[in-house]
N, C-alpha and C positions, 0 to 999 in steps of 0.2 A: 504494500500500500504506500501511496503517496500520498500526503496533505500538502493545498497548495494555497496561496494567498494571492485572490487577485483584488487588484482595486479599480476602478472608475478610469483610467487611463489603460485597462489592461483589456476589459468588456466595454464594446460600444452601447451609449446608452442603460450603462448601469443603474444609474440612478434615478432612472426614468419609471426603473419598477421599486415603487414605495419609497425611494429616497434610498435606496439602499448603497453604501459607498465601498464596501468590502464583501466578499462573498468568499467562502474557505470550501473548499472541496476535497473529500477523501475520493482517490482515484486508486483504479484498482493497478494491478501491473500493463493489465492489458489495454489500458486506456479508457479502460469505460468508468462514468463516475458514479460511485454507490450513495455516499451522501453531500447534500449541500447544505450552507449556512449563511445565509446573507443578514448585514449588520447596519444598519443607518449609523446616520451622524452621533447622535447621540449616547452610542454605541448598544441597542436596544437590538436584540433579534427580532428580524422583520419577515424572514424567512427561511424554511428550514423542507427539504426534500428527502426523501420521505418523510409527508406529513398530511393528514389531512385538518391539521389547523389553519395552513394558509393559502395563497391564493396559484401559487405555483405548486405547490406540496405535492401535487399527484405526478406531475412529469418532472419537476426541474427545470435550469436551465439548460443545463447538457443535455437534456432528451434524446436521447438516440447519437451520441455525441460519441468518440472516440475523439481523445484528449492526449495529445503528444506533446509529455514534458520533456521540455528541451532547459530546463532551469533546474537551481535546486530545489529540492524539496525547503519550506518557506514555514511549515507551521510542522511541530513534532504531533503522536500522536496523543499522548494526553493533555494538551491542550485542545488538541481538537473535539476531544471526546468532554473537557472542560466546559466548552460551549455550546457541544449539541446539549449537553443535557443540564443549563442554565434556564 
Protein backbone atom coordinates (compact mmCIF):
# COMPACT_ATOMS: atom_id res chain seq x y z
CA UNK A 1 0.00 0.00 0.00
CA UNK A 2 0.76 3.42 -0.61
CA UNK A 3 -0.75 6.74 1.16
CA UNK A 4 -0.55 9.75 -0.81
CA UNK A 5 -1.16 13.46 -0.27
CA UNK A 6 -2.51 15.50 -2.99
CA UNK A 7 -3.58 19.05 -2.67
CA UNK A 8 -5.53 21.61 -4.92
CA UNK A 9 -2.58 22.21 -7.24
CA UNK A 10 -2.20 18.51 -7.74
CA UNK A 11 -6.36 17.67 -8.69
CA UNK A 12 -7.87 20.12 -11.06
CA UNK A 13 -10.70 21.60 -9.53
CA UNK A 14 -10.21 20.31 -6.17
CA UNK A 15 -11.81 22.60 -4.31
CA UNK A 16 -14.69 22.82 -6.28
CA UNK A 17 -16.05 19.62 -4.42
CA UNK A 18 -17.19 21.18 -0.83
CA UNK A 19 -14.14 23.31 -0.44
CA UNK A 20 -12.08 20.41 -0.08
CA UNK A 21 -8.05 21.41 -0.31
CA UNK A 22 -6.34 18.04 0.59
CA UNK A 23 -7.46 14.65 -0.33
CA UNK A 24 -5.16 11.43 1.05
CA UNK A 25 -5.54 8.27 -0.74
CA UNK A 26 -4.57 4.75 0.30
CA UNK A 27 -3.45 3.10 -3.07
CA UNK A 28 -3.03 -0.30 -3.59
CA UNK A 29 0.29 -1.78 -5.21
CA UNK A 30 -1.43 -2.07 -8.39
CA UNK A 31 -2.60 1.36 -8.61
CA UNK A 32 -6.10 1.03 -7.81
CA UNK A 33 -7.33 3.36 -4.96
CA UNK A 34 -9.05 1.46 -1.92
CA UNK A 35 -9.80 4.57 0.35
CA UNK A 36 -10.17 8.40 0.05
CA UNK A 37 -10.03 11.27 2.60
CA UNK A 38 -10.70 14.78 1.44
CA UNK A 39 -10.07 17.76 4.17
CA UNK A 40 -11.33 21.49 3.76
CA UNK A 41 -9.67 24.59 4.95
CA UNK A 42 -10.48 24.21 8.10
CA UNK A 43 -9.12 21.05 8.35
CA UNK A 44 -12.62 19.22 8.92
CA UNK A 45 -13.33 15.84 6.93
CA UNK A 46 -15.52 16.67 4.13
CA UNK A 47 -15.03 13.58 2.42
CA UNK A 48 -14.28 10.10 2.87
CA UNK A 49 -14.76 6.82 0.15
CA UNK A 50 -15.84 4.29 1.05
CA UNK A 51 -18.79 5.84 2.65
CA UNK A 52 -22.07 6.24 2.57
CA UNK A 53 -22.10 9.60 4.62
CA UNK A 54 -21.00 11.63 1.90
CA UNK A 55 -21.75 12.87 -1.36
CA UNK A 56 -18.84 11.05 -3.31
CA UNK A 57 -18.72 8.01 -0.75
CA UNK A 58 -20.09 5.43 -3.14
CA UNK A 59 -17.44 5.98 -6.18
CA UNK A 60 -14.66 8.34 -5.16
CA UNK A 61 -12.66 10.34 -6.85
CA UNK A 62 -10.58 7.61 -8.45
CA UNK A 63 -13.40 5.73 -9.76
CA UNK A 64 -12.29 3.26 -11.97
CA UNK A 65 -8.87 5.04 -11.79
CA UNK A 66 -5.48 3.23 -11.85
CA UNK A 67 -3.01 5.75 -10.03
CA UNK A 68 0.66 5.71 -11.01
CA UNK A 69 2.86 6.88 -8.20
CA UNK A 70 5.75 8.27 -9.73
CA UNK A 71 6.47 10.26 -6.19
CA UNK A 72 7.15 9.26 -2.74
CA UNK A 73 4.90 7.94 -0.61
CA UNK A 74 3.78 11.59 1.40
CA UNK A 75 1.57 10.22 4.40
CA UNK A 76 2.66 6.81 6.50
CA UNK A 77 0.02 4.42 7.22
CA UNK A 78 -1.00 5.29 10.64
CA UNK A 79 -1.66 8.49 10.18
CA UNK A 80 -3.74 7.77 7.46
CA UNK A 81 -5.65 5.34 9.37
CA UNK A 82 -5.55 8.42 12.08
CA UNK A 83 -7.82 10.27 9.86
CA UNK A 84 -10.04 8.00 8.33
CA UNK A 85 -11.28 7.18 11.58
CA UNK A 86 -11.47 10.89 13.11
Amino acid sequence: MKYIEWDIDSIQNMSSISGMIKLYTEIEDDGSVCREIGINQEGIVIHKFPSDHFKQGKYGLFDNQIVEVKETVSLDKNNFELLWNH
